[in-house]
C-alpha positions in Angstrom: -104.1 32.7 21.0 -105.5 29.9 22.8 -109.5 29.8 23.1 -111.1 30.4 26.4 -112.9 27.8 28.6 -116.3 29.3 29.6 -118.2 27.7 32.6 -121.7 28.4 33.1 -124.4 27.5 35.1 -128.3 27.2 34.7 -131.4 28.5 36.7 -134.9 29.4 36.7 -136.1 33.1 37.5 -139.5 33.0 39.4 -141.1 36.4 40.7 -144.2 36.6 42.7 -146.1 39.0 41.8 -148.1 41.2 44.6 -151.9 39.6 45.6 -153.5 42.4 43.4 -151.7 42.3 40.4 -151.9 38.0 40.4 -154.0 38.0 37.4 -152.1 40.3 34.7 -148.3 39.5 35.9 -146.1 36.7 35.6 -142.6 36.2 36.3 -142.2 36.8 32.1 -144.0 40.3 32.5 -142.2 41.2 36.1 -139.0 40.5 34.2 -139.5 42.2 31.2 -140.7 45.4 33.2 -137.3 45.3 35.2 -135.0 45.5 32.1 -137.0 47.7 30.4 -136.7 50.0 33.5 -133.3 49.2 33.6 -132.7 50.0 29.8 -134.7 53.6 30.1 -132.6 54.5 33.2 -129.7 54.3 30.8 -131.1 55.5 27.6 -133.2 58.6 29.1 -130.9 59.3 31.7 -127.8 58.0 30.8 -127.3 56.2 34.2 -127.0 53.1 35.6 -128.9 51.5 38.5 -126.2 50.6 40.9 -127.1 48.2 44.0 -125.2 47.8 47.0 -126.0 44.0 48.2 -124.3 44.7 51.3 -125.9 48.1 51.9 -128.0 46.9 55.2 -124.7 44.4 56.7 -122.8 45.6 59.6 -119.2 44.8 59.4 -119.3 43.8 55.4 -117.5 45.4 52.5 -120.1 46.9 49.8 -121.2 44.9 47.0 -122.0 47.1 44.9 -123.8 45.7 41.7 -125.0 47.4 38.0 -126.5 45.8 34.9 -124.6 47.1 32.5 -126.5 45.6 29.2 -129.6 44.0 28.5 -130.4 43.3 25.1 -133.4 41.6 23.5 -132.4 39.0 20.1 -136.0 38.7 18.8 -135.2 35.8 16.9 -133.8 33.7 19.9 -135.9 34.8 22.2 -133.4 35.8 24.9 -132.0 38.6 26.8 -128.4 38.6 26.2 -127.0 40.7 29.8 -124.1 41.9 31.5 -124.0 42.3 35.2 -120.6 44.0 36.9 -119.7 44.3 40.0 -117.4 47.6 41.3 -114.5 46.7 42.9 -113.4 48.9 45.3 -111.4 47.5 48.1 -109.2 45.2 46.7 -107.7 47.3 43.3 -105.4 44.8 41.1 -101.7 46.3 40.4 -100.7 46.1 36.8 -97.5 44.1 35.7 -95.0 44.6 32.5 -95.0 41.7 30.9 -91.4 42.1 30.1 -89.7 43.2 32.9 -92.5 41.7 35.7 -92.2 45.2 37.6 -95.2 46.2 39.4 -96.9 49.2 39.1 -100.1 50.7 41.2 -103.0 51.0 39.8 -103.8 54.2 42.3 -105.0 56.9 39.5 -108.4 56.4 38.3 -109.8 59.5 38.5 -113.8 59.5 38.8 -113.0 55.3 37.1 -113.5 52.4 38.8 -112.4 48.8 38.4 -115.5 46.4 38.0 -115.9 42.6 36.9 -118.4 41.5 34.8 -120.0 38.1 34.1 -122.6 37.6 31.3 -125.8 35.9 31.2 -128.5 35.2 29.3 -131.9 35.0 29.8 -134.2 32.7 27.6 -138.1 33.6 27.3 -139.8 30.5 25.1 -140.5 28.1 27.8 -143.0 27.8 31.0 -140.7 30.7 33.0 -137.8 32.2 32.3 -134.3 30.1 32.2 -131.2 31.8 32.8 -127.7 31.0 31.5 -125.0 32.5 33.8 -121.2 32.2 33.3 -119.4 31.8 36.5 -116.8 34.3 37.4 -115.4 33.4 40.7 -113.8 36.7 40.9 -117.4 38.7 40.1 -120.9 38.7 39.9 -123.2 35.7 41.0 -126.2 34.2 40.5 -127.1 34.9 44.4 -126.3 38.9 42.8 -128.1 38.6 40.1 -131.0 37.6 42.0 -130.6 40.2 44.3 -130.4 43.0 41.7 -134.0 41.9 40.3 -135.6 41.1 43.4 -135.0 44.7 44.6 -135.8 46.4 41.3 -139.2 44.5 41.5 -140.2 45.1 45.0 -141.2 47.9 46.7 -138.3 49.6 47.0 -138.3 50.6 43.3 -141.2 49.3 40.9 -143.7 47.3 43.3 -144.4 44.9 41.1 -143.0 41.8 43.1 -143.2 40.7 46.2 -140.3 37.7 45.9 -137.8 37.0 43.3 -136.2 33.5 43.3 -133.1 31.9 41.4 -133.6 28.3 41.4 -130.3 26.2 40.1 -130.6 22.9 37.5 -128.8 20.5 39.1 -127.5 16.8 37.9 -127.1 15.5 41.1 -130.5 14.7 42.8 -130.6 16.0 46.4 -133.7 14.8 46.9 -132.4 10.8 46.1 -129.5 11.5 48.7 -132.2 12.3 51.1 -134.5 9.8 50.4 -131.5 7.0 50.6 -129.1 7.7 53.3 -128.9 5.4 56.5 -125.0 6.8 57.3 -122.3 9.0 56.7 -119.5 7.8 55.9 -117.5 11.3 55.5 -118.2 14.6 55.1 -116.1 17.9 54.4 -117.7 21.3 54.2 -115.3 24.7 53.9 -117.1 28.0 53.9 -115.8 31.4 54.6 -116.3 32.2 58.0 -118.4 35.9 57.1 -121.0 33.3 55.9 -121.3 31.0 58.5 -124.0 33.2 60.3 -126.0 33.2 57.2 -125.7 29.2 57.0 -126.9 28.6 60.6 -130.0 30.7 59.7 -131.0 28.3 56.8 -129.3 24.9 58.1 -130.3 25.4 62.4 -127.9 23.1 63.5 -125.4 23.7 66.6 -122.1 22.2 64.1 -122.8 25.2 62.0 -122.3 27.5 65.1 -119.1 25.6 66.3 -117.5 26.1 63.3 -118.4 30.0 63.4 -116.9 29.7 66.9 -113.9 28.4 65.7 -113.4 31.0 62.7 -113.8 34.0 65.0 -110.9 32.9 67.4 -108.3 32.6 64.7 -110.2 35.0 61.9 -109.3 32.5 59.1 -110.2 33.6 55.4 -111.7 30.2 54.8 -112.2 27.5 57.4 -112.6 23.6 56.2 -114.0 20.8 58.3 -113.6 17.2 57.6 -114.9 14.4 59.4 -114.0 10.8 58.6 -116.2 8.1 60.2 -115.0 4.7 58.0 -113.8 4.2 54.6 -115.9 3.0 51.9 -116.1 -0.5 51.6 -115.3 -1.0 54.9 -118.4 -2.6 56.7 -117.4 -3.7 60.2 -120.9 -3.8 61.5 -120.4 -0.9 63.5 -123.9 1.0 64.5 -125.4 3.6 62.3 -124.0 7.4 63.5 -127.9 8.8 63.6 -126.3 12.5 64.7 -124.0 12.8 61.9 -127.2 11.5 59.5 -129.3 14.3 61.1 -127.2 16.8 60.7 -126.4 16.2 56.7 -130.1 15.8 56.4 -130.9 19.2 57.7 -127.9 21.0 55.4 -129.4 18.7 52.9 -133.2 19.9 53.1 -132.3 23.1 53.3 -130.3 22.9 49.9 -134.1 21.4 48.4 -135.6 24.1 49.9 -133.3 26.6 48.8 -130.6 26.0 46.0 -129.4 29.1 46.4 -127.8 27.9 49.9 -125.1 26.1 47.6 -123.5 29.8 46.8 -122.4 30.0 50.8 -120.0 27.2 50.7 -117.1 26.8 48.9 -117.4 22.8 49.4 -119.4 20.5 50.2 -119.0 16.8 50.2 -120.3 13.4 51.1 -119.7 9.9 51.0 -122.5 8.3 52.6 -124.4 4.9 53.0 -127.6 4.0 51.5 -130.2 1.8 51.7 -129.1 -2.3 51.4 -125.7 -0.9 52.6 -124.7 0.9 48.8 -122.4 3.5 49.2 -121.8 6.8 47.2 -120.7 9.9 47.0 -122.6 13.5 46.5 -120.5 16.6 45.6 -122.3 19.7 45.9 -120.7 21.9 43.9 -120.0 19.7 41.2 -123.6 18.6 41.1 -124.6 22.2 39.4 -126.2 21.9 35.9 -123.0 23.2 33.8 -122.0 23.7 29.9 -118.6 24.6 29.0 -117.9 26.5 26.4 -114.8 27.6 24.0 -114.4 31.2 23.0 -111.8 33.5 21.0 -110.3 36.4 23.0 -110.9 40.2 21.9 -108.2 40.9 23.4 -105.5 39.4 26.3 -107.9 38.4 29.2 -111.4 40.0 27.3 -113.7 37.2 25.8 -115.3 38.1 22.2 -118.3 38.5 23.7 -120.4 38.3 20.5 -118.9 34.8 19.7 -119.4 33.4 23.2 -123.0 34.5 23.3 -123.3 32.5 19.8 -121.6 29.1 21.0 -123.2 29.1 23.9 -127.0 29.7 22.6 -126.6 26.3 20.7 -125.8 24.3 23.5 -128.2 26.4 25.8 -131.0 26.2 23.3 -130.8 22.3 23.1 -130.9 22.1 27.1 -133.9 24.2 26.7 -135.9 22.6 24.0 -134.9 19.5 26.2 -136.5 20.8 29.1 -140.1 22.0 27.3 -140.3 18.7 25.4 -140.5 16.7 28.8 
């Protein structure tokens, strides 16, 4: 059977802990206090915490979230974790491989179907680092960081008062910003329920035009591309300070907020910089990411046990990478 291609992507997990408690907890100890209370929850009372994401949106299907294991390897140093995420508004339909008839999937009983995406959470460095396989189809890094933050705050341990998932990325937003004097082109695609939650972080009146446009055709996605000149084309033309504004401000709020990147589905920019170079910044493919090969159990379930131990080399090295700077 042919191996799997694993993608994952990196990011550190900072907690705040309250005023009070500044002294005697760190984002190590916040963490460690979360799983454990995770852990006893299922050991004690053989139950899972299960967290709606959606629970307070108007309008929004639940997202309803459970860490399903959270297991400490002592002599790694890392929490190896499973996060799902209960799916139950879209149910798949099952399929004979033979014959290619379909047949519902509409008798589950007191079951539920749920996707699951693994991660890892290494403890040797400065904080903790978390290795987190994308699953497009499942739970995120914007869901795991949900699930902790309200585990740690007041509405279950009171121990933190702000949880935050910060992404490694290869591409530097920070050199975009410092260098660009035009946009050349841009294309951003979102999907339109997220739009609102955009404008909020990026406060610019193209975000709301766009929403205005998704809500008079209700489009699944909606994808905007505006082309000002090629690249390599300099015909002296003036500098388009709007269209600079406005990528700055998405831009800023990406450095203020990596998180911000899991609300579009693309983002893209060719773009002029200083003594008239041009280049090109890609968003999503700018995320710190290791691929990684791995057997199948069975047809469509990883061996979960051998992609935990190809990716911990490759994780470990980025690591030890990171602590010797």
């Amino acid at each position: 059977m042919k191996k799997a291609q694993v993608r994952f992507n990196i990011f550190d997990f900072n907690f705040t802990p309250y005023n009070s408690s500044a002294k005697s907890k760190d984002s190590f100890t916040i963490l460690k206090e979360a799983i454990q209370h995770i852990n006893d929850e299922k050991t004690q009372r053989q139950k899972a915490i299960v967290i709606d994401r959606h629970d307070n949106r108007q309008d929004s299907e639940s997202r309803r979230l459970f860490v399903s294991s959270a297991a400490y390897i002592l002599k790694d140093k890392v929490f190896k974790c499973r996060i799902a995420l209960i799916r139950d508004h879209k149910i798949p339909t099952l399929v004979s491989r033979s014959t290619y008839t379909l047949t519902p999937f509409d008798e589950l009983g007191d079951k539920a179907i749920a996707e699951t995406t693994n991660f890892y959470i290494d403890m040797s460095g400065k904080a903790p680092i978390v290795c987190c396989e994308f699953n497009g189809n499942g739970p995120r890094i914007l869901d795991i960081e949900y699930y902790f933050r309200y585990i740690t705050s007041f509405n279950m341990l009171k121990i933190s008062k702000a949880c935050k998932a910060s992404l490694h990325m290869d591409s530097s937003v920070s050199n975009v910003l410092d260098s660009i004097t035009d946009v050349l082109k841009f294309r951003i695609k979102a999907r339109p329920n997220r739009l609102s939650y955009l404008y909020q972080e990026v406060e610019d009146p193209f975000i709301t035009n766009m929403n205005a446009l998704a809500n008079t055709v209700n489009p699944n996605s909606l994808k905007v591309e505006a082309s000002f000149r090629e690249i390599g084309n300099s015909s002296g033309q003036s500098k388009n300070t709007t269209a600079v504004n406005f990528i700055k401000r998405i831009l800023n709020a990406i450095k203020n907020d990596s998180n911000i990147t899991e609300e579009f589905d693309d983002f893209y920019l060719e773009y002029e910089g200083e003594n008239g170079t041009e280049d090109t910044f890609h968003l999503l493919k700018g995320k710190k990411e290791i691929v990684i090969s791995c057997s199948y159990k069975s047809p469509g379930n990883y061996n979960t046990r051998e992609l935990y131990d190809n990716t911990k080399i490759q994780f470990s090295q980025y690591v030890q990478e990171l602590i010797s700077k």
